[in-house]
C-alpha beads as a LAMMPS data file, in Angstrom:
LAMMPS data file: protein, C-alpha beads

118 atoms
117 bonds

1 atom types
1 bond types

-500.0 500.0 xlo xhi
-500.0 500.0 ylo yhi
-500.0 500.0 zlo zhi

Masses

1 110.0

Atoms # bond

1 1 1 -43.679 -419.792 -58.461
2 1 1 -43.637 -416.943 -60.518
3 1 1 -46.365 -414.444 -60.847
4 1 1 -46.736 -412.062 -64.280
5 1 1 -49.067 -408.837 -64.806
6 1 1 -49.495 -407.339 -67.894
7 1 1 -50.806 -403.792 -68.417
8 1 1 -51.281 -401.577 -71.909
9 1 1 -53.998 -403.067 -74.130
10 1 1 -56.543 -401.345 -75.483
11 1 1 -58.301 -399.797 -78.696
12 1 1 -56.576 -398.238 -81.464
13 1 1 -57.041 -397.584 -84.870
14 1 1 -55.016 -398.866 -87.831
15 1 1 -51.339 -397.885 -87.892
16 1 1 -51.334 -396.719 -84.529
17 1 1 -49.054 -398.144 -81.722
18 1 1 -49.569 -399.880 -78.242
19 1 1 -47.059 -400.890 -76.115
20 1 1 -47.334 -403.756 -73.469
21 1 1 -45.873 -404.261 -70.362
22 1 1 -45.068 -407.517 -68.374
23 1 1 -43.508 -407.879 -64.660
24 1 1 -42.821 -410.816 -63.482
25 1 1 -42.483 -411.260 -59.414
26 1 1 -41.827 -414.187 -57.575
27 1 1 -39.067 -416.778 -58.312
28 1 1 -37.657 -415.474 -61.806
29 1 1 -34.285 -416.672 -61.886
30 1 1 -35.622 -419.963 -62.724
31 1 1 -37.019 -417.891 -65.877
32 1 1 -34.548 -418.093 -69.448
33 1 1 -36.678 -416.606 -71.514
34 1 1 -39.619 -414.318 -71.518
35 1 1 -42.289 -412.877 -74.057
36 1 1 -45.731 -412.959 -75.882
37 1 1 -48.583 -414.996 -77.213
38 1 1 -51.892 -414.424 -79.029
39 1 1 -55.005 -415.651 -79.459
40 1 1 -57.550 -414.378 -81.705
41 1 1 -61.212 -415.651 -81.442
42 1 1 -61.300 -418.865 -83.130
43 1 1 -57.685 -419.530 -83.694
44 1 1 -55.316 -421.012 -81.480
45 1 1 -52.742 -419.341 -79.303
46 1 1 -49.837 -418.304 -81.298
47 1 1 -46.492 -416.856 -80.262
48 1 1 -45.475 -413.158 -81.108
49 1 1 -42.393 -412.848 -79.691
50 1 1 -39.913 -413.853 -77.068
51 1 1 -36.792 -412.651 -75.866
52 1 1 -33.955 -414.974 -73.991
53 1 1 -31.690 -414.149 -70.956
54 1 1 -29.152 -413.973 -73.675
55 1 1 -30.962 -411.207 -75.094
56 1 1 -31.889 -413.083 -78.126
57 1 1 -35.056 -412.368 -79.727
58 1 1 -37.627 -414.511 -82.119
59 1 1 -40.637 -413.306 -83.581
60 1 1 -43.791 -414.363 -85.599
61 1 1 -43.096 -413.584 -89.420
62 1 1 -46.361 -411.566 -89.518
63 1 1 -44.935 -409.217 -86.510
64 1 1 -41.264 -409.119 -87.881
65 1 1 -40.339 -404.991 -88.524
66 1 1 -43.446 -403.705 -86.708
67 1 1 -42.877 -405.388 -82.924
68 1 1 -40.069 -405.180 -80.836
69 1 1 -39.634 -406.803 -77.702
70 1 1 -37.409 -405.778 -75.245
71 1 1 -36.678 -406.429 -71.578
72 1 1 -35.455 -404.341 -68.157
73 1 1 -33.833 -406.953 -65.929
74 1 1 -33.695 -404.423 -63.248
75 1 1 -37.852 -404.476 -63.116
76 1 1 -38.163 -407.956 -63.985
77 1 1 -40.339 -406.468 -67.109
78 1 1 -40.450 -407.305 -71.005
79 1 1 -41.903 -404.390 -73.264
80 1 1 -43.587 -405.798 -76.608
81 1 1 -43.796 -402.283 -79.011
82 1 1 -46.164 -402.547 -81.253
83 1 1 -46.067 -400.530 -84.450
84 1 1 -48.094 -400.177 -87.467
85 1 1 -51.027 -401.920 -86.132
86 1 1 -53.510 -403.844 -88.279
87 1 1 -57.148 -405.188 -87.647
88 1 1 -55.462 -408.672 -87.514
89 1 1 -53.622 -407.750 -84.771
90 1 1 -56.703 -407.985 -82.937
91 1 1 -56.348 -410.585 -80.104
92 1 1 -55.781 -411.080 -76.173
93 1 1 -51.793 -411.038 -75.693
94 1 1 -50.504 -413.477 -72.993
95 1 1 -47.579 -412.932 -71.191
96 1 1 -45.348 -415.558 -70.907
97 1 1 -42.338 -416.950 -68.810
98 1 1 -40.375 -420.160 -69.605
99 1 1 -38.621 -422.231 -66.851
100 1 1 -35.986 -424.547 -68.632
101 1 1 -34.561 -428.376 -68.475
102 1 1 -35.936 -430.896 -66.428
103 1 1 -38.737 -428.594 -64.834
104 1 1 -39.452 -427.496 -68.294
105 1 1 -43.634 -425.209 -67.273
106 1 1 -44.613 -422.153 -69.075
107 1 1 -46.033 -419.758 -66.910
108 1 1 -48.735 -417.104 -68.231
109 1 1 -49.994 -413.657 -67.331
110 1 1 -54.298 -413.166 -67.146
111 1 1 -54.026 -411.689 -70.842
112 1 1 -55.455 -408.024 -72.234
113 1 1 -56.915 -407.101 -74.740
114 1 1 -55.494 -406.062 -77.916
115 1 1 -58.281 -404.274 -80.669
116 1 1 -57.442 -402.617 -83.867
117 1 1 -60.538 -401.102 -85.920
118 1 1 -59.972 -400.500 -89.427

Bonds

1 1 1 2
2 1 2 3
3 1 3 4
4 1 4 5
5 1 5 6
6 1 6 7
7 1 7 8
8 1 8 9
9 1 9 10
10 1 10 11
11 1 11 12
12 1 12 13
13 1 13 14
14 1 14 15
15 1 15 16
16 1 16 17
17 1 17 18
18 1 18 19
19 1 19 20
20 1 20 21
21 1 21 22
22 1 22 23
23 1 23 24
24 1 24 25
25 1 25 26
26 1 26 27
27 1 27 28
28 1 28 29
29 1 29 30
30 1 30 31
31 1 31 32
32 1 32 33
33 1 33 34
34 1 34 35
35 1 35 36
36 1 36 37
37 1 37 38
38 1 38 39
39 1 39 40
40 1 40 41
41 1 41 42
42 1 42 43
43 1 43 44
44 1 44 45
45 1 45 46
46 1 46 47
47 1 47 48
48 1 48 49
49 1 49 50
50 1 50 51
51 1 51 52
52 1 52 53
53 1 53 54
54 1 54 55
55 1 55 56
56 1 56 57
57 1 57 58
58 1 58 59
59 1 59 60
60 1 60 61
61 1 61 62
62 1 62 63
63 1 63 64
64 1 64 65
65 1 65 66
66 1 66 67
67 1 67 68
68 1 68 69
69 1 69 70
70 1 70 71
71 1 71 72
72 1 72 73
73 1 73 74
74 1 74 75
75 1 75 76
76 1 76 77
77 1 77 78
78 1 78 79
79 1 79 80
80 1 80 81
81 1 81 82
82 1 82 83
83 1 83 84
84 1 84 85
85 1 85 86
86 1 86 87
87 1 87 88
88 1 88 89
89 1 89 90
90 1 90 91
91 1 91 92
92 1 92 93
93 1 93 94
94 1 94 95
95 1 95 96
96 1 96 97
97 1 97 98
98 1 98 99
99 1 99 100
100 1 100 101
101 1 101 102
102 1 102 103
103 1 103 104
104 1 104 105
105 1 105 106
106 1 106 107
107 1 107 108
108 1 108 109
109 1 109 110
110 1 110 111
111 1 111 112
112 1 112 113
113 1 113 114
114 1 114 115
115 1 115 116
116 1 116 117
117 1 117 118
């Protein structure tokens, strides 16, 4: 099992930042990859960004150059900067863990809030 908290949403205002936090606990060497979804109201979940045990990174076209993700191995804990904030932007960000192969299960944090007034 692996358990994930998130921390950092909030209200901001356009073009300001936020930055996210996610630690993961439990049994995360099962874990190859780690990151974030959306979900506005109305829409379905989306992914933002994710970032691999091999450090590689993929992100949502309308996040590329204003989002980073990163990780800190030693905390178990991936960072998702985000930069240059815009109303659509406005969502609850999930946390999320991938367990590879043939026990292939997505784990995902309780979500927070994400609001950007115009």
């Amino acid at each position: 099992q692996v358990q994930l908290v998130e921390s950092g949403g909030g209200l901001v205002q356009a073009g300001e930042s936020l930055r996210l936090s996610c630690a993961a606990s439990g049994s995360t060497f099962i874990l190859n990859a780690m990151g974030w979804y959306r979900q506005a109201p109305g829409k379905q979940r989306e992914l933002v960004a994710l970032i691999g045990n091999d450090d590689k990174t993929n992100y949502a076209d309308s996040v590329k150059g204003r989002f980073t993700i990163s990780k800190d191995n030693a905390k178990n804990t991936v960072y998702l900067q985000m930069n240059s904030l815009k109303p659509e932007d406005t969502a609850v960000y999930y946390c999320n863990a991938k367990v590879p192969g043939p026990l292939r299960h997505d784990y995902w944090g309780q979500g927070t809030q994400v609001t950007v007034s115009s």
